[in-house]
Backbone as CSV, one residue per row, in Angstrom:
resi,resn,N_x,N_y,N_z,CA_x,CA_y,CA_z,C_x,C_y,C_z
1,UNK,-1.631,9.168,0.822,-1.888,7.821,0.293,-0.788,6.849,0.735
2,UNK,0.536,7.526,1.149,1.469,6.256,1.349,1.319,5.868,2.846
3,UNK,0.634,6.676,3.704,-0.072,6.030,4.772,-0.915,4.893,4.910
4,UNK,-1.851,5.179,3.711,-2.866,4.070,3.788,-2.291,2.797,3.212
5,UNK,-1.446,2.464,2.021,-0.700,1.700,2.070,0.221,0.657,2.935
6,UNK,1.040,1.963,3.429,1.602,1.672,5.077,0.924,0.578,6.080
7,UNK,-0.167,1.158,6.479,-1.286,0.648,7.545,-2.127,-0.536,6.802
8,UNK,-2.100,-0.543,5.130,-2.779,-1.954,4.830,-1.641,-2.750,4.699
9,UNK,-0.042,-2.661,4.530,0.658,-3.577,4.763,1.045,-4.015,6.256
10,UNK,0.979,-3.115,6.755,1.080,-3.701,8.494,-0.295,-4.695,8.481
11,UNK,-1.352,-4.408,8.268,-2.459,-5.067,8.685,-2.585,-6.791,7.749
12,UNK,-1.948,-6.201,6.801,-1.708,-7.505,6.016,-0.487,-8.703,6.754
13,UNK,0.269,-8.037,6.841,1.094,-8.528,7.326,1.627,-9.297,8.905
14,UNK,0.225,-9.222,9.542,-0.204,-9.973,10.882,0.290,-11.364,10.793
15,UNK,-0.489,-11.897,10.043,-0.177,-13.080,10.246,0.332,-13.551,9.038
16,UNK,0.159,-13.060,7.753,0.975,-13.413,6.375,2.476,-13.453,6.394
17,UNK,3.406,-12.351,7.379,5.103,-12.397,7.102,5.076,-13.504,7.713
18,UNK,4.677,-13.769,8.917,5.358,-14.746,9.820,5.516,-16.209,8.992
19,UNK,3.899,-16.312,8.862,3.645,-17.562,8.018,4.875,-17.485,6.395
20,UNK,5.056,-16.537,6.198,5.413,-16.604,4.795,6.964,-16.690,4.794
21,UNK,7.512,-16.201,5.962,9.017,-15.914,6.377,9.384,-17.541,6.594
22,UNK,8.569,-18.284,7.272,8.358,-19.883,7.984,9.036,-20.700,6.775
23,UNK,7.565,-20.150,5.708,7.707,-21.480,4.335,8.769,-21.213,3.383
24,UNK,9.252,-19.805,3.288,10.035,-19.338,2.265,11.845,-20.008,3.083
25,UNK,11.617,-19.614,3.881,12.708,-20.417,4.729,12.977,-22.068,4.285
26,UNK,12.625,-22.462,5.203,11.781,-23.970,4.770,12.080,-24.686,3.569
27,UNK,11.604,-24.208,2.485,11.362,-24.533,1.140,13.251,-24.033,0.328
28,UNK,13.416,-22.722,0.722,14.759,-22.721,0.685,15.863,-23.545,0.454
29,UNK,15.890,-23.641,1.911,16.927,-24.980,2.319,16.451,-26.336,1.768
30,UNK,15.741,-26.350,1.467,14.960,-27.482,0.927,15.778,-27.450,-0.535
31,UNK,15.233,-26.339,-1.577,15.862,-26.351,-2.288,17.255,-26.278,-2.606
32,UNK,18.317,-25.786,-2.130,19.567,-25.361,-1.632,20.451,-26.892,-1.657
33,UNK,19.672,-27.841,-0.687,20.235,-29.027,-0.556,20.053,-29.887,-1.675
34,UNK,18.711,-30.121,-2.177,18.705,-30.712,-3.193,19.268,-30.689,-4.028
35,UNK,19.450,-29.418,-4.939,20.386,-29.228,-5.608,21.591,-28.997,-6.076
36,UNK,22.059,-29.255,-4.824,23.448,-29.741,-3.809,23.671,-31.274,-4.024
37,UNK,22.663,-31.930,-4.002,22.308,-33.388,-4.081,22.953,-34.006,-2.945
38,UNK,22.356,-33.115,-1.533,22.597,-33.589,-0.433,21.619,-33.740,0.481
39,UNK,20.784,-34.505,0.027,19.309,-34.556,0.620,18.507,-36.174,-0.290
40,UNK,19.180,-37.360,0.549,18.376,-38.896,-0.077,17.147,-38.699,-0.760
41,UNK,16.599,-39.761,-1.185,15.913,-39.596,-1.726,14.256,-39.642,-0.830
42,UNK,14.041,-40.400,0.231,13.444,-40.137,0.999,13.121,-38.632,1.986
43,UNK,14.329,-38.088,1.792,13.996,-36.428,2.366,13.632,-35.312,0.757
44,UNK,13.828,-36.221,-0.212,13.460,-35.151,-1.161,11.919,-35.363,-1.618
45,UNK,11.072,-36.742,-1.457,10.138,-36.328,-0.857,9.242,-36.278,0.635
46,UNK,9.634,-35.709,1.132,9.648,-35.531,2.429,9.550,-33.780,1.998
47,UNK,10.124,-33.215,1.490,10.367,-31.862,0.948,8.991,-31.512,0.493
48,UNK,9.008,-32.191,-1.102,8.228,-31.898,-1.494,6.266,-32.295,-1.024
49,UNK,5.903,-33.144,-0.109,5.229,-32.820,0.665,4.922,-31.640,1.289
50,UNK,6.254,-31.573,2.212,5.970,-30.369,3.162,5.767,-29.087,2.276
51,UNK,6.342,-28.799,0.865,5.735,-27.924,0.227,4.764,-27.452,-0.456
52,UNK,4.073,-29.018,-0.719,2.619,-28.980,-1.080,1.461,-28.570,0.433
53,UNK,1.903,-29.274,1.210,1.237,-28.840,2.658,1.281,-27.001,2.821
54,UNK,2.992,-26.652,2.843,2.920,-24.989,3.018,2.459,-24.390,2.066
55,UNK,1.717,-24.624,0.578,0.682,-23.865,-0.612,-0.479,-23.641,0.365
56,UNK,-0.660,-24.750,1.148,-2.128,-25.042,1.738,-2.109,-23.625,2.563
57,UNK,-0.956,-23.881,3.572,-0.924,-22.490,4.479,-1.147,-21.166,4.383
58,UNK,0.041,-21.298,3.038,0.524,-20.273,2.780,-0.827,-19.411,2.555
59,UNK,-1.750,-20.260,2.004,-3.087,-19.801,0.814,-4.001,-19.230,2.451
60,UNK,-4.420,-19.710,3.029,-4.911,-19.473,4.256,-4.811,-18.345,4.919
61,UNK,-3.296,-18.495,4.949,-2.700,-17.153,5.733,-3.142,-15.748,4.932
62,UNK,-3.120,-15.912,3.339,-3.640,-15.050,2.343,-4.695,-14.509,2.835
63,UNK,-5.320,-15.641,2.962,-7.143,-15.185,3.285,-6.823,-14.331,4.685
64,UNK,-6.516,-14.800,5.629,-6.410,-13.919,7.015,-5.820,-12.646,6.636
65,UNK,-5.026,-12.445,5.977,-4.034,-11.416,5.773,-5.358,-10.377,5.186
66,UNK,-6.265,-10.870,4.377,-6.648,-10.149,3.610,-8.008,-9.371,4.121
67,UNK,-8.497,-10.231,5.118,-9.727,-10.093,5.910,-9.309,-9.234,6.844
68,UNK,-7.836,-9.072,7.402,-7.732,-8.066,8.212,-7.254,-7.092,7.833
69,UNK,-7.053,-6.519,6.166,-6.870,-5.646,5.689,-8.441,-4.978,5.359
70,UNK,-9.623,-5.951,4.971,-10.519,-5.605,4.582,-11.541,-4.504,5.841
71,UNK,-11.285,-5.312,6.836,-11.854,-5.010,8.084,-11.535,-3.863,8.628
72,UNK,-10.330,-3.462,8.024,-10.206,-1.670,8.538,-10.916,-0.758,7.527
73,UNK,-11.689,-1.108,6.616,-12.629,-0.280,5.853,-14.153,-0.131,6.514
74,UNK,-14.399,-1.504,7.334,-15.540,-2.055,8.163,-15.832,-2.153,9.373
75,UNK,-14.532,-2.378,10.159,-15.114,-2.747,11.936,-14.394,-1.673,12.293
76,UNK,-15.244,-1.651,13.992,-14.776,-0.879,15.175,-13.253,-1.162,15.190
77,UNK,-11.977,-0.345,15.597,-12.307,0.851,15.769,-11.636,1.625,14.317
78,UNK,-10.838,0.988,13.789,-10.467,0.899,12.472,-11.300,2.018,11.442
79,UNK,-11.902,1.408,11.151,-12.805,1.720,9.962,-13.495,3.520,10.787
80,UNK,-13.396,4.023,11.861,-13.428,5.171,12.147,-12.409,6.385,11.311
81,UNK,-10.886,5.986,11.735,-10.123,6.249,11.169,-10.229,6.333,9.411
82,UNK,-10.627,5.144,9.110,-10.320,5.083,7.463,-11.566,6.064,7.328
83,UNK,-12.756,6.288,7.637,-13.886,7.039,7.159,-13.559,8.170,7.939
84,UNK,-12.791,8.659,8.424,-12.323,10.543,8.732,-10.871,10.595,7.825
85,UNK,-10.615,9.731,7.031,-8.994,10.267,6.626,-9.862,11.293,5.621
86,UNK,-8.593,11.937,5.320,-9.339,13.174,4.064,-8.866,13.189,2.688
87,UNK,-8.790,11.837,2.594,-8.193,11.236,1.489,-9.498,10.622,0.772
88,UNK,-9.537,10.940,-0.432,-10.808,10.247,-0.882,-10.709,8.465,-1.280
89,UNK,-12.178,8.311,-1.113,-12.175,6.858,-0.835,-11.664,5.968,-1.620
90,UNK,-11.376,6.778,-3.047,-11.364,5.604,-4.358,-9.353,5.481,-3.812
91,UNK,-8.523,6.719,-3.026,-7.726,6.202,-2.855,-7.056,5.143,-1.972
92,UNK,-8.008,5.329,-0.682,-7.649,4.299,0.464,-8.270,3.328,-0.027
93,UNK,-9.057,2.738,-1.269,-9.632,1.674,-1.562,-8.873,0.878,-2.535
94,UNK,-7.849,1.657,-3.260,-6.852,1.353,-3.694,-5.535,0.729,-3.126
95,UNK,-5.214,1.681,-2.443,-4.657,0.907,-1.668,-4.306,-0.317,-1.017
96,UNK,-5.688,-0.425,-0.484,-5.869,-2.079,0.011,-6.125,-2.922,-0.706
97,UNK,-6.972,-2.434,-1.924,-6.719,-3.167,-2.952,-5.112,-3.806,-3.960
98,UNK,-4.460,-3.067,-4.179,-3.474,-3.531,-4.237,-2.335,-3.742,-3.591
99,UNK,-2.736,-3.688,-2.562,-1.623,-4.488,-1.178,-2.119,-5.783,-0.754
100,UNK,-3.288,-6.043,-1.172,-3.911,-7.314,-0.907,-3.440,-8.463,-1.615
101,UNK,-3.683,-7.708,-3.497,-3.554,-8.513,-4.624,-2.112,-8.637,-4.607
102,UNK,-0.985,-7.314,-4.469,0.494,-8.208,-4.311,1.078,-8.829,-3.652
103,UNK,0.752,-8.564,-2.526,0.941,-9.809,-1.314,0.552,-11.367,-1.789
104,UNK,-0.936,-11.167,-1.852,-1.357,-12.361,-2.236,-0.722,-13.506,-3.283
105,UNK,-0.490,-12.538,-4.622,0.129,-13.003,-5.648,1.155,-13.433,-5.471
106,UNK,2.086,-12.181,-4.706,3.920,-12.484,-4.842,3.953,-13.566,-4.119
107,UNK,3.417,-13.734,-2.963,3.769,-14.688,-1.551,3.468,-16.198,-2.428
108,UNK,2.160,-16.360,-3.218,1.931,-17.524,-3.799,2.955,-18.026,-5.080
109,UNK,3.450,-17.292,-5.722,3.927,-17.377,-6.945,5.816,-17.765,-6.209
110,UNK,6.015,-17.080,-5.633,7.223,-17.800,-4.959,7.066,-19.234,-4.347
111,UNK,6.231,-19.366,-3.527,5.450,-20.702,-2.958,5.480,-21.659,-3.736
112,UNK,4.679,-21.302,-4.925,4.678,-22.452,-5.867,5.586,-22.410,-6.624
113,UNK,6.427,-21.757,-7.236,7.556,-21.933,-7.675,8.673,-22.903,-7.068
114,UNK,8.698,-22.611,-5.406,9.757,-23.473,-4.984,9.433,-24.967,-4.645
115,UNK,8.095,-24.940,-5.108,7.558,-26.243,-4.914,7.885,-27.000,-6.142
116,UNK,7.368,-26.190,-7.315,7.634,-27.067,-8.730,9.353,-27.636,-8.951
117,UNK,10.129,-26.574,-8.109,11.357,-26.562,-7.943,11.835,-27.751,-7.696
118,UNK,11.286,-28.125,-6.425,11.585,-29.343,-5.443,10.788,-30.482,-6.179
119,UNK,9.746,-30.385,-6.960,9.207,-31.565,-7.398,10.415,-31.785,-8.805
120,UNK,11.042,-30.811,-9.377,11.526,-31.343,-10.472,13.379,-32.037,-9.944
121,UNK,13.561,-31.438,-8.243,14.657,-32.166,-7.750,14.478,-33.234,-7.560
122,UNK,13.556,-33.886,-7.312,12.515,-35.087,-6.861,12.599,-36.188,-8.191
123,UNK,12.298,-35.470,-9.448,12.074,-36.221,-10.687,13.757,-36.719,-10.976
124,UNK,14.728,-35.740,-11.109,15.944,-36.337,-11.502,16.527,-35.247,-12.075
125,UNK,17.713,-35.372,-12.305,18.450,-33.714,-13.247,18.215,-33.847,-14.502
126,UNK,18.061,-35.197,-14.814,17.780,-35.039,-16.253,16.501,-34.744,-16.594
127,UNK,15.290,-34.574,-15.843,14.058,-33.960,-16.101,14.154,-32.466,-16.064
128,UNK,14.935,-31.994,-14.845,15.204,-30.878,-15.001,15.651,-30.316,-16.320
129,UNK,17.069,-30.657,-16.678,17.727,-30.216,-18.057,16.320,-30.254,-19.523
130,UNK,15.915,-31.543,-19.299,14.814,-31.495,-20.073,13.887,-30.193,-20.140
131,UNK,13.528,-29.847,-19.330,12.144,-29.160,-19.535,12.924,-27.463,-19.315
132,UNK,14.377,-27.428,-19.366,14.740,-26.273,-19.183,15.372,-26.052,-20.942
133,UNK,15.525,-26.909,-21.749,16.041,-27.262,-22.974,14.536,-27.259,-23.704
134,UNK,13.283,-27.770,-23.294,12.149,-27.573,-24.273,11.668,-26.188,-23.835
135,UNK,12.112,-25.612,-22.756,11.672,-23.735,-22.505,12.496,-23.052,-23.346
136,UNK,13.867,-23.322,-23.745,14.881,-23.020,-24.930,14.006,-22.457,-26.152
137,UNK,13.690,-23.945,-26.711,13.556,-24.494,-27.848,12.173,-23.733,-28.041
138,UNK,11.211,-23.272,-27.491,9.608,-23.149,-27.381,9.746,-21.305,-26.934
139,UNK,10.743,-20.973,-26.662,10.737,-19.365,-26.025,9.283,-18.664,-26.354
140,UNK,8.685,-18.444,-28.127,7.617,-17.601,-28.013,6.497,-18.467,-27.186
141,UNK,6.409,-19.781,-27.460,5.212,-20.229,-26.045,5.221,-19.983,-24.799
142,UNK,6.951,-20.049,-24.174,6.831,-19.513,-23.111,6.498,-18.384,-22.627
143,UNK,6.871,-17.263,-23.658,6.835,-15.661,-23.354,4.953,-15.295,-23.429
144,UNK,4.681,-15.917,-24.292,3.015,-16.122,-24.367,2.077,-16.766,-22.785
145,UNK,2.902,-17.789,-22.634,2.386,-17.953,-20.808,2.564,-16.635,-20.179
146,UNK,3.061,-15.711,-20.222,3.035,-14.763,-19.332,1.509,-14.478,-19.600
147,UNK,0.835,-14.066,-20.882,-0.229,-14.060,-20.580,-1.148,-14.672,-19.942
148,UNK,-1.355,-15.791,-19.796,-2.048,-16.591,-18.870,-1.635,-16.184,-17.276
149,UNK,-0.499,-15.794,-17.031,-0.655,-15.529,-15.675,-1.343,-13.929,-15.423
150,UNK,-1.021,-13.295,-16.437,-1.531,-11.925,-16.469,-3.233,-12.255,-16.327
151,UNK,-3.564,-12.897,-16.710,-5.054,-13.453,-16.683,-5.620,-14.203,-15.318
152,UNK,-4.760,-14.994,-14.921,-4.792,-15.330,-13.449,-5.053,-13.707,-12.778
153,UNK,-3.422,-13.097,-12.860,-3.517,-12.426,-11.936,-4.975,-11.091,-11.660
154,UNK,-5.514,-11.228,-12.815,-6.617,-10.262,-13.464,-7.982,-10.705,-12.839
155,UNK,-7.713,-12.040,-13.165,-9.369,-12.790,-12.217,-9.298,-13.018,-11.089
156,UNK,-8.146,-12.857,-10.272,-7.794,-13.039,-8.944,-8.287,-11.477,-8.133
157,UNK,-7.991,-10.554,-9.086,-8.151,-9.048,-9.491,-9.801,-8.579,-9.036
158,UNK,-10.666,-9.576,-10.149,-11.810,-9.281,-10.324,-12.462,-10.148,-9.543
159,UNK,-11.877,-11.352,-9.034,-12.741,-11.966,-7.767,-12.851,-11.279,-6.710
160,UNK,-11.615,-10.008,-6.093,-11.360,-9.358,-5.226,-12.259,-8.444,-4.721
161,UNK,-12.505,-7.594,-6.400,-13.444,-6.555,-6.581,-15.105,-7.219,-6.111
162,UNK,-15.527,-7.895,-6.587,-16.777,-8.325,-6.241,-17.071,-8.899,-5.006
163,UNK,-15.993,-9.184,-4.327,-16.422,-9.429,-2.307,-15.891,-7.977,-2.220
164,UNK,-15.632,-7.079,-2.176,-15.266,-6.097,-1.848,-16.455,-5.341,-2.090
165,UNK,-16.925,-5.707,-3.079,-18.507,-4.896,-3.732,-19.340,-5.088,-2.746
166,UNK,-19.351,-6.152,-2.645,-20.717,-7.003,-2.236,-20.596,-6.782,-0.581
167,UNK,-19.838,-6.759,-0.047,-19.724,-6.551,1.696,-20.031,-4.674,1.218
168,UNK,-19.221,-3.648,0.474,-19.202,-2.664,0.863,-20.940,-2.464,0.691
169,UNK,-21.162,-2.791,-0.189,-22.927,-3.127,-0.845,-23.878,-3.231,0.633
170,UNK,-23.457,-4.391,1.523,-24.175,-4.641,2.592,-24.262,-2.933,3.787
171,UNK,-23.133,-3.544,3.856,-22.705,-2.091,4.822,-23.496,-0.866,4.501
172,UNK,-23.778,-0.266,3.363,-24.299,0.899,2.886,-25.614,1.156,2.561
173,UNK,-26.124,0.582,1.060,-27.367,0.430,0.545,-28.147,-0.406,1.196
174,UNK,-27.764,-1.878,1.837,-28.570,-2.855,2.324,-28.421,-2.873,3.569
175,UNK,-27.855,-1.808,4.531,-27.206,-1.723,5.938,-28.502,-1.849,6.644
176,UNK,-29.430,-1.121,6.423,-31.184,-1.118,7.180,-32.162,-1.414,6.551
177,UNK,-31.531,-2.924,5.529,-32.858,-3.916,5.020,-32.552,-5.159,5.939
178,UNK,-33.589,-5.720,6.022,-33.992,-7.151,6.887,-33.085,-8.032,5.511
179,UNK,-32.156,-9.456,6.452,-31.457,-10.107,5.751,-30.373,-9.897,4.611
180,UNK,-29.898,-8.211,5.386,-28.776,-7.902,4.174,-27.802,-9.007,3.757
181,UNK,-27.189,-9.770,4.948,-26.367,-10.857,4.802,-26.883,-11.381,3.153
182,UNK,-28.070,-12.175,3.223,-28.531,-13.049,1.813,-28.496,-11.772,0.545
183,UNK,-28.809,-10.368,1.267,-29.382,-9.685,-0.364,-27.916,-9.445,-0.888
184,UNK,-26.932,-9.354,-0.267,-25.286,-9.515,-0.514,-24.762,-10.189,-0.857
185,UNK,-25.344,-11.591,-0.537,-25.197,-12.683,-1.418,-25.247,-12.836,-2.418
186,UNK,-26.929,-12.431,-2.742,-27.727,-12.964,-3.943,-26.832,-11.460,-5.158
187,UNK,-26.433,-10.424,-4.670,-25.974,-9.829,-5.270,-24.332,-9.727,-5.814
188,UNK,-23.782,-10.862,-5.238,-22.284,-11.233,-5.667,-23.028,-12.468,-6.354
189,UNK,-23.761,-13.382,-6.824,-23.979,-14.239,-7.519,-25.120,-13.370,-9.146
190,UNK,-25.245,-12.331,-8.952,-25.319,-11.646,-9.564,-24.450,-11.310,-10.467
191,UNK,-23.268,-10.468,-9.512,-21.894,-10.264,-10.455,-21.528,-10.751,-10.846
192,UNK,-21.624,-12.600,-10.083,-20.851,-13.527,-11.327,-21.278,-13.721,-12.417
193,UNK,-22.533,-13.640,-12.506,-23.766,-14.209,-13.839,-23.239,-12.989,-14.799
194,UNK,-23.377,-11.540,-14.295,-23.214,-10.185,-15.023,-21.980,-10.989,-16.032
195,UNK,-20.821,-11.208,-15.386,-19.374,-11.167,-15.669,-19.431,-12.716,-16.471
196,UNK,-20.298,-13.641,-16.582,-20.317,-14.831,-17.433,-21.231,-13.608,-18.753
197,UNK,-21.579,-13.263,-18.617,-22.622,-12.628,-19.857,-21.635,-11.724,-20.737
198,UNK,-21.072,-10.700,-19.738,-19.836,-9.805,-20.093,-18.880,-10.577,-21.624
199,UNK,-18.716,-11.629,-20.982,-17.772,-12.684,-22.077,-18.219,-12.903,-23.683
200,UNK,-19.522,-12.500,-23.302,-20.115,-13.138,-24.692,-19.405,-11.546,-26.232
201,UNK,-18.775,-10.807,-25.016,-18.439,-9.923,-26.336,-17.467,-10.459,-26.868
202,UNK,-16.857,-11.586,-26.421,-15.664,-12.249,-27.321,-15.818,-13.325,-27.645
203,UNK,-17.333,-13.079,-28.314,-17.997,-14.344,-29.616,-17.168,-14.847,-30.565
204,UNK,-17.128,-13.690,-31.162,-16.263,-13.748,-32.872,-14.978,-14.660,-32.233
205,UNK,-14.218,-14.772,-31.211,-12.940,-15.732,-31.041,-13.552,-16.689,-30.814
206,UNK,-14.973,-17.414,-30.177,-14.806,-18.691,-29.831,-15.870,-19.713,-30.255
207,UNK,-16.293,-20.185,-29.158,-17.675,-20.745,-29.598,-18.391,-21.047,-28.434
208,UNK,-19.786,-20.853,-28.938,-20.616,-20.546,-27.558,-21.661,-21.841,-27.219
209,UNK,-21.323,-22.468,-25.693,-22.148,-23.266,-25.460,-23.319,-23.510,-24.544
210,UNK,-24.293,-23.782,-24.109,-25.449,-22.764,-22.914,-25.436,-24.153,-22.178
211,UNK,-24.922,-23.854,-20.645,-25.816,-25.286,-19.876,-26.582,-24.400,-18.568
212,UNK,-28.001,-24.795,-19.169,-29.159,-24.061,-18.015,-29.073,-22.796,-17.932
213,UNK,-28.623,-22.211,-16.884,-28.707,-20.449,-16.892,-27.428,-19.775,-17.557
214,UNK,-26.320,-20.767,-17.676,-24.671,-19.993,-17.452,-24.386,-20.777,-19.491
215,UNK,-23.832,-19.783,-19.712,-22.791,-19.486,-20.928,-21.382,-20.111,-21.036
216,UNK,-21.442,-21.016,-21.709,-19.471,-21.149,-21.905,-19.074,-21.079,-23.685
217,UNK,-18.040,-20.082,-22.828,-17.852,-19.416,-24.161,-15.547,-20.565,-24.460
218,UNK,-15.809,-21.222,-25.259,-14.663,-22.011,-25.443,-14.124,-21.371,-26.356
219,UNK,-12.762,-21.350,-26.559,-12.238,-19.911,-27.570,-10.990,-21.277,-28.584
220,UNK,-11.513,-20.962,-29.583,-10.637,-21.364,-30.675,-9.246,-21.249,-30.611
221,UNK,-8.879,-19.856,-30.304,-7.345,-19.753,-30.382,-6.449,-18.804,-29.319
222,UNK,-5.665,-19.341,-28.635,-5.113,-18.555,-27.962,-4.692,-17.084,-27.926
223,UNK,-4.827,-16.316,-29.100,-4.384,-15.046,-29.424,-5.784,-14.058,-28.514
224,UNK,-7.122,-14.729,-28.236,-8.072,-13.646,-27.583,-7.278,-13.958,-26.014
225,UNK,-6.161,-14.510,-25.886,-6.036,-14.308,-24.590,-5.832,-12.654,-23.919
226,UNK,-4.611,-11.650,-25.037,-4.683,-10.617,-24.313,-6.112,-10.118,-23.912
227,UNK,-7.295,-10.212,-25.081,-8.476,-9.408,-25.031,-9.042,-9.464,-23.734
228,UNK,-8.595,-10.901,-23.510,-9.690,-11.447,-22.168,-9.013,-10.801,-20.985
229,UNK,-7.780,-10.368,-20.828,-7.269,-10.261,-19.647,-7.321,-8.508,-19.529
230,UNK,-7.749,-7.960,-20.613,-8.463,-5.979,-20.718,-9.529,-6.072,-20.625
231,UNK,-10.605,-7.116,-21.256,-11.919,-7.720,-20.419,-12.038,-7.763,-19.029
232,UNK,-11.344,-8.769,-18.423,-11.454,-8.482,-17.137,-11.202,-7.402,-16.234
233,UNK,-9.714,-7.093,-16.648,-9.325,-5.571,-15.450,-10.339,-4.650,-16.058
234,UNK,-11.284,-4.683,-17.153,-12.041,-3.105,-17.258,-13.107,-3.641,-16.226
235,UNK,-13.844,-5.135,-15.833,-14.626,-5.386,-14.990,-14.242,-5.013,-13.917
236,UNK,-12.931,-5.459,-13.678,-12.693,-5.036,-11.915,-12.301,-3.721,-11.591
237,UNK,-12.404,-2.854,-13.040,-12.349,-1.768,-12.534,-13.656,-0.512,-12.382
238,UNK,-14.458,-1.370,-13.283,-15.771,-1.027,-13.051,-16.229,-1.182,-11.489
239,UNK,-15.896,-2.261,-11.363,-16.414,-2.718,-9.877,-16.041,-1.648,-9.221
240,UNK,-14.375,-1.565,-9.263,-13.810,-0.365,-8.057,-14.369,0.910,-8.276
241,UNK,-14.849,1.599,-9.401,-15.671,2.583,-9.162,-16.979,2.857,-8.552
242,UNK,-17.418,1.695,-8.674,-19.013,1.465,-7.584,-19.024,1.453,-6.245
243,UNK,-17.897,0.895,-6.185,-17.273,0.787,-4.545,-16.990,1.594,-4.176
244,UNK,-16.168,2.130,-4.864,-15.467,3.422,-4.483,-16.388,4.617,-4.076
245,UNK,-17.407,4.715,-5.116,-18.623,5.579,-4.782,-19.726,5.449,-3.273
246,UNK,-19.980,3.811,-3.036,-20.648,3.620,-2.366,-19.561,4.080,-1.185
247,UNK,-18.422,3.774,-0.949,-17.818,4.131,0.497,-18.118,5.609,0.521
248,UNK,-18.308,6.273,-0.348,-18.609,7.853,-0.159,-19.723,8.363,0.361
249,UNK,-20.452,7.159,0.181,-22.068,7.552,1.004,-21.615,6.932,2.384
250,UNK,-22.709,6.873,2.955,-23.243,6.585,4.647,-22.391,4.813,4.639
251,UNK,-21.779,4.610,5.597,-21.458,3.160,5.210,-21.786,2.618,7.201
252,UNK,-22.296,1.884,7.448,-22.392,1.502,8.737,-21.607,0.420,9.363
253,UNK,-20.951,1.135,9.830,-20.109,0.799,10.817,-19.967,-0.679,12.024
């Protein structure tokens, strides 16, 4: 297994280090000077531009990074290799699965961090001191945001799982039906509908509103946040067992 890892961080890492080595650099010195308060005020935003521009990249490069991790489960000559390892599938599917999601995550969460960074060098020190004095003063709200990112990072999780479904889906079961492309479609817009319905088990926290086919479920109080974020990873881990199964059958190449 630490092979397959191995080979999904090389493959990830095509075009994601370079790009990511670029902005983390970049943004750095960016920050470094500012808070040096050796950088006018015209280069501090000048900064923070260029760091809203490198989110853009950075996010891009994600996607490439991730498509060419995906693609060694799928294309010539790749995906030969991954379907003779003798490793079972739910582990090399793991793998890429979470070399995808920490890459993805870590690379962004630094990104935007050094951006909010540079926007609050931008505002003045005394905004800074401010909002580092109401994170003081507020600690259990802050420690409670961790949940919300745990929830990000969970639906980022479970968006993963369902293109991962839905291509392995094509490839296999729908590989020798006419228009698999659309029935792959229509079957990741499926999962989303499944996974809006899924929600309704966390009635009792909120309140439920219907527009046309889709459910919104608005939640009274922040405390169903953990629920929602064991809600989701049990979805995306449902998912990974379907997947996981289907790579075990016939998958076409």
């Amino acid at each position: 297994m630490k092979a397959q890892f191995k080979y999904a961080i090389i493959s990830g890492l095509y075009v994601r280090g370079p790009v990511f080595i670029v902005v983390f650099i970049m943004n750095t010195v960016f920050v470094i000077l500012g808070s040096l308060g050796l950088l006018p005020f015209a280069a501090k935003v000048t900064a923070v531009s260029l760091g809203g521009v490198a989110i853009a990249v950075m996010f891009a490069a994600n996607i490439i990074g991730d498509v060419a991790i995906a693609n060694r489960m799928f294309s010539k000559p790749t995906a030969y290799l991954y379907a003779l390892t003798p490793e079972p599938r739910w582990k090399t599917l793991f793998a890429s699965v979470i070399t995808m999601a920490v890459m993805d995550i870590v690379t962004m969460a630094i990104v935007i961090t050094e951006e909010v960074w540079l926007s609050l060098i931008l505002a003045g020190d005394n905004i800074l001191n401010i909002v580092l004095e109401t994170m003081k003063e507020n600690a259990p709200d802050v420690l409670f945001g961790f949940w919300y990112v745990l929830l990000l990072a969970a639906g980022y999780l479970l968006m993963m799982m369902i293109i991962l479904f839905c291509v392995t889906a094509k490839k296999s079961i729908f590989s020798n039906a006419p228009a698999s492309g659309l029935l792959a479609f229509l079957l990741a817009c499926g999962c989303i509908y499944a996974v809006n319905l899924l929600s309704l088990i966390l009635v009792p926290f909120g309140i439920v509103e219907r527009f046309n086919i889709f459910i919104i479920l608005t939640f009274t109080s922040r405390m169903v946040i953990p629920f929602l974020v064991l809600l989701t990873l049990l979805e995306a881990a449902g998912l990974f067992f379907i997947t996981s199964k289907l790579l075990e059958k016939r998958v076409n190449i």
